[in-house]
C-alpha positions in Angstrom: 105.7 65.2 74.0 102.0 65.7 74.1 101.9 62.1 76.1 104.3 63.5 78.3 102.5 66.6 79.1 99.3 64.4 79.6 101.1 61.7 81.9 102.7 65.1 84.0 99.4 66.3 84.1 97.8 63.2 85.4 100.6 62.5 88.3 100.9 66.3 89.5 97.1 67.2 89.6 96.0 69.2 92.8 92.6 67.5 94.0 91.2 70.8 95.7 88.2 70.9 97.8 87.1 75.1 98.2 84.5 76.0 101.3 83.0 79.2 100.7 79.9 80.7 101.6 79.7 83.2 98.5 78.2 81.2 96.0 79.8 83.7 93.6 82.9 83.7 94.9 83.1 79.3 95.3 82.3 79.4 91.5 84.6 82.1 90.5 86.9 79.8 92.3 85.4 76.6 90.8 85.3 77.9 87.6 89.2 79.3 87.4 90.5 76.3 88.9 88.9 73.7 86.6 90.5 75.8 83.8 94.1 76.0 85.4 96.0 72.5 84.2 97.0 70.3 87.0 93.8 71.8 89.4 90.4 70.0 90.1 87.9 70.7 92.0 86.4 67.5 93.8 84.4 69.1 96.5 82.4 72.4 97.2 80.2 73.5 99.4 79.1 76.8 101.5 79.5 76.0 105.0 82.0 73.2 106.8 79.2 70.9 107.3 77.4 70.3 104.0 81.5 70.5 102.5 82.3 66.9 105.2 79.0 65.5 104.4 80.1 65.9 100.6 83.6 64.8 100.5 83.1 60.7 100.0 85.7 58.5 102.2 87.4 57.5 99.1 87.9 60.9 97.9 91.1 62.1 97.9 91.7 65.8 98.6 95.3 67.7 98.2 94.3 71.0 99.3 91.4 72.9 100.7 90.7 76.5 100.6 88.8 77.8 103.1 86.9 81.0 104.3 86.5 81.6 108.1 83.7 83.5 108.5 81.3 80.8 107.6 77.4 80.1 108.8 77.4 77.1 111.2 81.2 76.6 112.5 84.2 78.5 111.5 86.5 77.9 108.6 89.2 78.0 111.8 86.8 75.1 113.2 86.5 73.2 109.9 90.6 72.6 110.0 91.0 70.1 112.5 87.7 68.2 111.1 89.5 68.2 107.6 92.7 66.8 108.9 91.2 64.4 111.0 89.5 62.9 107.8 92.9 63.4 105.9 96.3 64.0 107.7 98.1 64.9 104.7 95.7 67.8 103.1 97.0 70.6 103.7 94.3 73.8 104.5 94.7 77.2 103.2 92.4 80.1 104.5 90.9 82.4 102.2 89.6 85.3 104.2 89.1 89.0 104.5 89.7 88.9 108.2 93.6 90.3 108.5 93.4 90.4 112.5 96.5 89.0 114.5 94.5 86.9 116.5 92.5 84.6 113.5 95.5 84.7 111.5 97.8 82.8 114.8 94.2 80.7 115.7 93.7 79.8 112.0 97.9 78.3 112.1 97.9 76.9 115.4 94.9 74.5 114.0 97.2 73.8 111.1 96.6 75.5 108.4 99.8 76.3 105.9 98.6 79.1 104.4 96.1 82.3 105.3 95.1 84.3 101.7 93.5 87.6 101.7 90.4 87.8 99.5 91.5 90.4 97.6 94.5 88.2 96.6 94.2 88.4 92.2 93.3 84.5 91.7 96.8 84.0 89.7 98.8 84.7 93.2 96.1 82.4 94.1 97.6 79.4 92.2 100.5 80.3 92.8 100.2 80.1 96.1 98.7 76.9 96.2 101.6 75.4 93.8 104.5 76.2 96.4 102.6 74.2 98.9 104.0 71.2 96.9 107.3 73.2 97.3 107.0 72.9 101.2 105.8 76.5 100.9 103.6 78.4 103.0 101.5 81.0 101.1 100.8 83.9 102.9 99.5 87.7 101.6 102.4 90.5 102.2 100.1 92.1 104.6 99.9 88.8 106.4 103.3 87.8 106.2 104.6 91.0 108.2 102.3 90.9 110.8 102.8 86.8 111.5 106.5 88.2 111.6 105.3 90.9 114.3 103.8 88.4 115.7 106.1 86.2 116.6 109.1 88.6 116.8 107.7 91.0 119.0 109.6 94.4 120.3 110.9 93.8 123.7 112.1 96.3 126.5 115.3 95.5 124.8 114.0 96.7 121.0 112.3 99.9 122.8 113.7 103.2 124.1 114.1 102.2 128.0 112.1 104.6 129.5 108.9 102.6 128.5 108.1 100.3 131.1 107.1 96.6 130.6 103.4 97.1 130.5 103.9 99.8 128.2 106.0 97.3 126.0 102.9 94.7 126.1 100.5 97.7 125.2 103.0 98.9 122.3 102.9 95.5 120.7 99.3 94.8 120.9 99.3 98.8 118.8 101.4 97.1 116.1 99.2 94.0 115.8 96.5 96.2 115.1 94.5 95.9 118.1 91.8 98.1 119.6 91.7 99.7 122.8 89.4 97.5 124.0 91.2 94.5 122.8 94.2 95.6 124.2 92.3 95.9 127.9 91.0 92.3 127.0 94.3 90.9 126.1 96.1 92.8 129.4 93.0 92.3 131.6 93.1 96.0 132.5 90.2 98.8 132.5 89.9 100.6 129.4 90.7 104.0 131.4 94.4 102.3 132.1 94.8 101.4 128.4 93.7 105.2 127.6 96.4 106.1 130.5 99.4 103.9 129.1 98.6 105.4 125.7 98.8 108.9 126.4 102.0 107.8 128.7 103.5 106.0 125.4 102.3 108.8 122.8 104.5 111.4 125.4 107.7 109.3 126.3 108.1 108.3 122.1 107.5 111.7 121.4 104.7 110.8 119.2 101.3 111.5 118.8 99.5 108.8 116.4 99.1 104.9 116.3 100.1 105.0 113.0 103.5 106.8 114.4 103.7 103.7 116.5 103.1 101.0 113.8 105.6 102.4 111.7 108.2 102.7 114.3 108.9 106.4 113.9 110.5 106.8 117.3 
């Protein structure tokens, strides 16, 4: 049995590389990993740079966990540098950012899972495991706004008597977005996202974001 265990052990170990500017954090990290069985950690480092100029070319990696707001280039950055070296490892961000935007740009560059910091480091592994699973581990928070994201309320989904615009400025409210972002995102004046707001707030019947996040209308 105990040959068994050490042969399982041997085949199913996760070679994980962890880029994280921290240097608490990457050897919290280091240090629970290299204690988990089945986990290594092969390569470390604080920015994306000084992790490629680590990882040998005969180095295998299964799975790197990444922060995104790095010194030098982005975590987001880092992803297509990490699967250009190795096709099949698979990214995971490990982040405190929570904003729509990084969560879709940190996907679209092909990472399979985005992890808020605050994640306890159990979920952590347990995340990481269902990757072999064909999972892709996400936070709750994260999870519901990707949803949002991609599924967003439509003239259809909303009382009628908002217009489109006000549909477009609605959904950027649910994906947390500022003013100013939305005005960014719309390519209108502040003023007019002020104006479409206090249209929205009147025609819902509401008077908060919040009311509009949690769809109490």
């Amino acid at each position: 049995m105990a040959l068994f265990h050490l042969y399982y052990h041997l085949c199913f170990m996760v070679h994980l590389g962890i880029i994280e500017d921290d240097a608490e954090i990457r050897n919290t990290l280091v240090e629970f990993f290299n204690d988990q069985p089945g986990f290594t950690c092969i390569v470390t480092a604080g920015t994306v740079e000084a992790f490629m100029d680590a990882w040998e070319n005969d180095v295998r990696l299964d799975i790197v966990l990444s922060d995104i707001g790095l010194p030098g280039e982005s975590g987001i950055a880092g992803i297509s540098q990490i699967k250009k070296r190795s096709p099949q490892c698979q990214v995971v961000m490990l982040t405190v950012y929570d904003d729509p935007d990084r969560i879709f740009q940190a996907l679209c560059a092909g990472a399979t899972g985005y992890l808020l910091k605050q994640t306890p480091l159990l979920k952590i592994k347990e995340g990481l495991l269902s990757l072999n699973e064909g999972g892709a581990p996400m936070s709750p928070g994260i999870a519901r706004k990707v949803v949002a994201y991609f599924n967003p309320k439509t003239p259809d989904t909303i009382p009628l008597k908002i217009t489109p615009r006000e549909a477009q400025v609605v959904q950027a409210i649910e994906e947390g977005l500022t003013n100013k972002e939305v005005a960014i995102r719309l390519g209108i004046s502040l003023e007019t996202v002020k104006s479409h707001i206090k249209s929205i707030y009147q025609k819902l019947e509401v008077n908060s974001r919040h009311a509009i996040i949690r769809g109490k209308y």
